[in-house]
N, C-alpha and C positions, 0 to 999 in steps of 0.2 A: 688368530686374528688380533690385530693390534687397536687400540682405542681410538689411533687416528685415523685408519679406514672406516671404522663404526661411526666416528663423529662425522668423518665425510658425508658417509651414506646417507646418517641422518637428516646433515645441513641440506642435501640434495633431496631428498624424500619431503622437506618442506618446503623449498623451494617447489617444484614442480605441483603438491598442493594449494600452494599459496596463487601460482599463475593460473591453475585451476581455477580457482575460487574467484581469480578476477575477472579473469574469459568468463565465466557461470552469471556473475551480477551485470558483467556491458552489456551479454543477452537479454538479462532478466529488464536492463534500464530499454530497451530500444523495446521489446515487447509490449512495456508500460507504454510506452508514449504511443507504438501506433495502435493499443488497448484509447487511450485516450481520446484520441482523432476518430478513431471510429465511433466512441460514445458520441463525442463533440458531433457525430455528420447523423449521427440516428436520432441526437435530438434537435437538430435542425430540422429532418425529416418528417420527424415528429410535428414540430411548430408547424412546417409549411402545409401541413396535410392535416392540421386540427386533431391530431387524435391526443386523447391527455396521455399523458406519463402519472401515474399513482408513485406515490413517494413509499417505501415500506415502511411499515410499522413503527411508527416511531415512540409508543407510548412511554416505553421507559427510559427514551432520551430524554423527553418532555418533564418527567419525572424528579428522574436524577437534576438538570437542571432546575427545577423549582423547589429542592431541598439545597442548593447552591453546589453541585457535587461536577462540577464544570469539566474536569478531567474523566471522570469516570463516566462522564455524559457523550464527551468527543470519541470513548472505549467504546462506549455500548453503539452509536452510531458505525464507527467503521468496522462492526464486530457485524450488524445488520444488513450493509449496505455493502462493504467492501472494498470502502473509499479508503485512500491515502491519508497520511494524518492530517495535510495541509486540508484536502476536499473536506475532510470532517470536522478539522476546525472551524474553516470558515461558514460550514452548515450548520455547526451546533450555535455562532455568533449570531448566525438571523436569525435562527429559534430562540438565542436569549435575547 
């Protein structure tokens, strides 16, 4: 077998993991969003029907941000909750 067939094979072997890996995230991004509409409509449902929504645990967000640890507060947030780093930024900014 010659080096150029082998380089071929390669170039081709990451090529078609690479197309892989892009098809896999367009999935992964269209999931998020109707993951999101669906939150957005259960806590609509929520509001209109009065039942409270409990926020989890937030103690050692609350924490970390009061020893000034701003990053590692946004971590522990979307590590509890499961939020995006934008949702837990802007969660951790009303808690500080």
């Amino acid at each position: 077998m010659d080096y150029g067939t082998l380089l071929l094979g390669i170039v081709v072997l990451i090529t078609v993991v690479g197309l892989g890996s892009s098809a896999t995230d367009r999935r992964l991004g269209r999931v998020d969003r109707r993951l999101a509409r669906v939150e957005r409509k259960l806590d609509a449902i929520a509001d209109r029907l009065g039942v409270p929504v409990e926020e989890p645990e937030l103690a050692e967000v609350t924490e970390l941000l009061r020893q000034g640890k701003k990053i590692q507060a946004i971590k522990a947030y979307r590590e509890s909750t499961g939020a995006d780093l934008k949702e837990a930024r802007d969660a951790v900014e009303r808690l500080g």
